[in-house]
C-alpha positions, 0 to 999 in steps of 0.5 A, a space after each residue: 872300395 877294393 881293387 878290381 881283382 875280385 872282377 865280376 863280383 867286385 861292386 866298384 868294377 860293376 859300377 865302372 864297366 857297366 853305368 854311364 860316366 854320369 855315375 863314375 863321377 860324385 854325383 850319382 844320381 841318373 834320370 829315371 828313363 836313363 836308369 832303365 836303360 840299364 835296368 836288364 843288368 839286374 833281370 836275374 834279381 828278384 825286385 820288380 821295376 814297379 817297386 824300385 820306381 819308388 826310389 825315384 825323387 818325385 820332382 826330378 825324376 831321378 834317381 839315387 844308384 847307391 838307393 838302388 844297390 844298397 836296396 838290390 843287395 839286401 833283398 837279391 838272392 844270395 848269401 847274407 855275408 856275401 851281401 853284406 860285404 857288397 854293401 860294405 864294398 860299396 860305400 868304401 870309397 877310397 878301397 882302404 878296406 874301412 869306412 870312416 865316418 863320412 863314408 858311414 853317413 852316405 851308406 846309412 843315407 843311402 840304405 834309409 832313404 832307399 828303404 824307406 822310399 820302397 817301404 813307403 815309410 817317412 824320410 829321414 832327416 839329414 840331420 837324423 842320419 848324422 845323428 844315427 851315423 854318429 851313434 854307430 860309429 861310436 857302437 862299431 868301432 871296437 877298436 876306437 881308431 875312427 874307421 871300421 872294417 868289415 868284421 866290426 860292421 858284420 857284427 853290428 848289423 848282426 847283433 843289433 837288435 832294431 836291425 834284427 827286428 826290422 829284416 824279421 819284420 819288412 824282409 821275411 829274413 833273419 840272421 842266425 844269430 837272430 834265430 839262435 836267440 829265439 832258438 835258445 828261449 824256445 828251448 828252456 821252455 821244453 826243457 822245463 817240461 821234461 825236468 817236471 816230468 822225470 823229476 830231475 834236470 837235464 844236464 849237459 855235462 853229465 852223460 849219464 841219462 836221465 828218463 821221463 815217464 812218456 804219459 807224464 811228459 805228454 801231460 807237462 808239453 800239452 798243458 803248456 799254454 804258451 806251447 806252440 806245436 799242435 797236439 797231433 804234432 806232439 803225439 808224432 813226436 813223442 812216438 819217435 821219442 819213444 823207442 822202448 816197451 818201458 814207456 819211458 823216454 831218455 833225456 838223450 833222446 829228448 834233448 836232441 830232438 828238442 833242439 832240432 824242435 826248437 831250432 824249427 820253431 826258431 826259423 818259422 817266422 809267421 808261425 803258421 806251422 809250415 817251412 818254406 824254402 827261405 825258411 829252410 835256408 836258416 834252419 839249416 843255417 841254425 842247425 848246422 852253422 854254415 850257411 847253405 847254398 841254394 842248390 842243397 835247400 833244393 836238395 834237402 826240400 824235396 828228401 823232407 817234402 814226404 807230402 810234395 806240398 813244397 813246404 815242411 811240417 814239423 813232423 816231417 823235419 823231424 822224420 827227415 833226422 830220424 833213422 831207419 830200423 834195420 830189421 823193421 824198417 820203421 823210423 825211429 830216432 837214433 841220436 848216436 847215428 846223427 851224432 855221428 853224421 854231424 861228427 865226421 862231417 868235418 867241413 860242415 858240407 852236410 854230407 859224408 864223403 868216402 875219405 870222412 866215411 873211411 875214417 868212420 871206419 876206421 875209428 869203429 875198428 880202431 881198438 881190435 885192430 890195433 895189435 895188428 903186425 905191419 903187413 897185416 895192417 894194410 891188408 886191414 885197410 885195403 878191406 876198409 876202402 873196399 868196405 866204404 867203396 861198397 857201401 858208397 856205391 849202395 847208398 849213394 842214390 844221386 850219383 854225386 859221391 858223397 853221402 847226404 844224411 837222407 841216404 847216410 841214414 841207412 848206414 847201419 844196415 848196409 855196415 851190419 851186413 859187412 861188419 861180420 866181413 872185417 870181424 873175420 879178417 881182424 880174427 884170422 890176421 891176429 890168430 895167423 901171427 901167434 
């Protein structure tokens, strides 16, 4: 365990500021009336006193306190990697930064038994756990040096494939890397449909586009007997695919959609066709590779929710991606527009802010402005900064300064309308030092 630097959010202060002496010592177990005394520190986290009545020893009445927070930490609300890193702090006693072998024992011990006991599942032997203990030890420790730290056991718990399934299966939860696997395999299934389909394979590094008849790729996605997604769902689909009068659709187009199609199909576990907010948490996740905090699944939820069910259908994630014409006013697809979101959103935060749509801005007038004299030059980018002010202050519903891809979305309409504006101020700057 490390030292109480980290304060609130430090396991081993938590346990010392706030249990009784009882727990301080080697012994860490609490009779069941004394536990609940306590209990009100955990009124914030979602697990009832009826569910963790079950981590209590049927003879003694007592209860084990590394059961219970190694069972809080993994079912509480928060970020995985935080709570797995609580679990690690936890069980390292000495605060060397590593577990050894004997601290491995009693985490395995505690998580199983705790686990098993809210399960209802059969208790482990000791002699199971020593066996299990030993088994991991020899799996994590890269390293070989009879401790691990805290990457090598975040790499354990997140690849391997029993603690993958039993999260899916007992906690309604998964890792990315767990969907990014189911990601993948739903994704070489579509893929084949679209090859059939045009003839050709889609490659990745080539950037030259392949196209597929729009009926012909409709008959390969519908006679697909291990396909997921309703018909009515892939009509929907295909229309915003489609976006030209040759009825053809663009292996651009398609593999990005496919992608944001499979990494839904990926993150809905039950596969009852709908995502909720728990849900919503890892297809963000998936999609972007940065774990989202509570408040922007809330925010995303309601910009995709179109029906305010509380959930999201397939049809309205892909909607949520697709972009605004800017004569018609429908929706449509625009891979370039979401290639460009993602892009210049350099921290991952999933949204714009005016200094990354500035330099949007300026990589867009980047090649006609480039023979610009000095002085000329900064005139240049004060019209820049006043252009993405402007298109900030329009575009910017909620008042937060930055923007989100919901309200980056109609990006293009508002940049055409001042394009012509910077066109003519690059003209007369160029044209003035002739």
């Amino acid at each position: 365990m490390r030292s109480n630097t980290r304060g609130n959010h430090c396991t081993q202060g938590f346990l010392r500021r706030k249990l009784p002496c009882q727990v301080q010592s080697r012994l860490h177990t609490l009779r069941r009336s004394t536990f609940s005394a306590y209990f009100k520190i955990f009124s914030a986290v979602n697990v009832r006193w009826e569910d963790l009545g079950r981590l209590l020893e049927d003879k003694e009445e007592n209860i084990d306190v590394f059961e219970v927070f190694a069972v809080l930490f993994t079912f509480c609300d928060g970020v995985f990697d935080d709570k797995l890193k609580e679990v690690f702090i936890l069980f390292d006693f000495d605060g060397s930064g590593e577990i050894d072998f004997s601290e491995m024992y009693l985490a395995l011990q505690s998580t199983l038994m705790g686990f098993c006991k809210l399960l209802v599942f059969p208790l482990p032997s000791t002699e199971q756990v020593k066996a299990l203990a030993k088994r991991a030890m020899k799996v994590i420790d890269a390293d070989e040096n009879d401790t691990i730290d805290f990457r090598e056991f975040s790499d354990w718990v997140t690849s391997d494939k029993e603690i993958q399934e039993f999260l899916v299966a007992h906690m309604d939860y998964q890792t990315r890397e767990h969907a990014f696997s189911l990601y993948q395999k739903h994704l070489h299934k579509y893929l084949s449909c679209f090859n059939t389909a045009s003839g050709h394979c889609i490659n990745y590094e080539e950037e030259e586009e392949i196209f597929a008849d729009k009926d012909k790729l409709r008959d390969e996605l519908l006679a697909r007997k291990d396909s997921v997604i309703p018909d009515t769902e892939i009509e929907e689909i295909l229309s915003l695919m489609s976006t030209n009068s040759a009825n053809s659709i663009s292996s651009n187009t398609y593999l990005y959609i496919t992608k944001a199609m499979c990494s839904y199909l990926a993150t809905d576990l039950n596969g009852d066709h709908v995502i909720v907010p728990s849900e919503l948490n890892t297809l963000l996740w998936l999609t972007e590779g940065i774990e989202p905090t509570k408040e922007r699944v809330a925010r995303e939820l309601a910009a995709m929710d179109i029906n305010s069910d509380g959930s999201i259908s397939m049809v309205e994630w892909i909607k949520y991606l697709s972009s605004i014409d800017p004569v018609s006013g429908a929706s449509y697809f625009d891979h370039e527009l979401k290639v460009k979101f993602d892009y210049y959103d350099a921290d991952n935060s999933g949204s714009i802010s005016k200094y990354e749509l500035l330099n949007m801005l300026r990589d867009t007038f980047k090649e006609s402005s480039k023979e610009l004299e000095a002085g000329m030059k900064e005139i240049f980018d004060k019209c820049l900064n006043d252009m993405a002010n402007e298109i900030l202050k329009v575009l910017d519903k909620d008042g937060s300064e930055v923007l989100e891809w919901p309200e980056f979305k109609n990006y293009m309409i508002e940049f055409t309308k001042k394009q012509n504006e910077i066109v003519e101020v690059i003209r007369k700057a160029k044209a003035s030092s002739y």
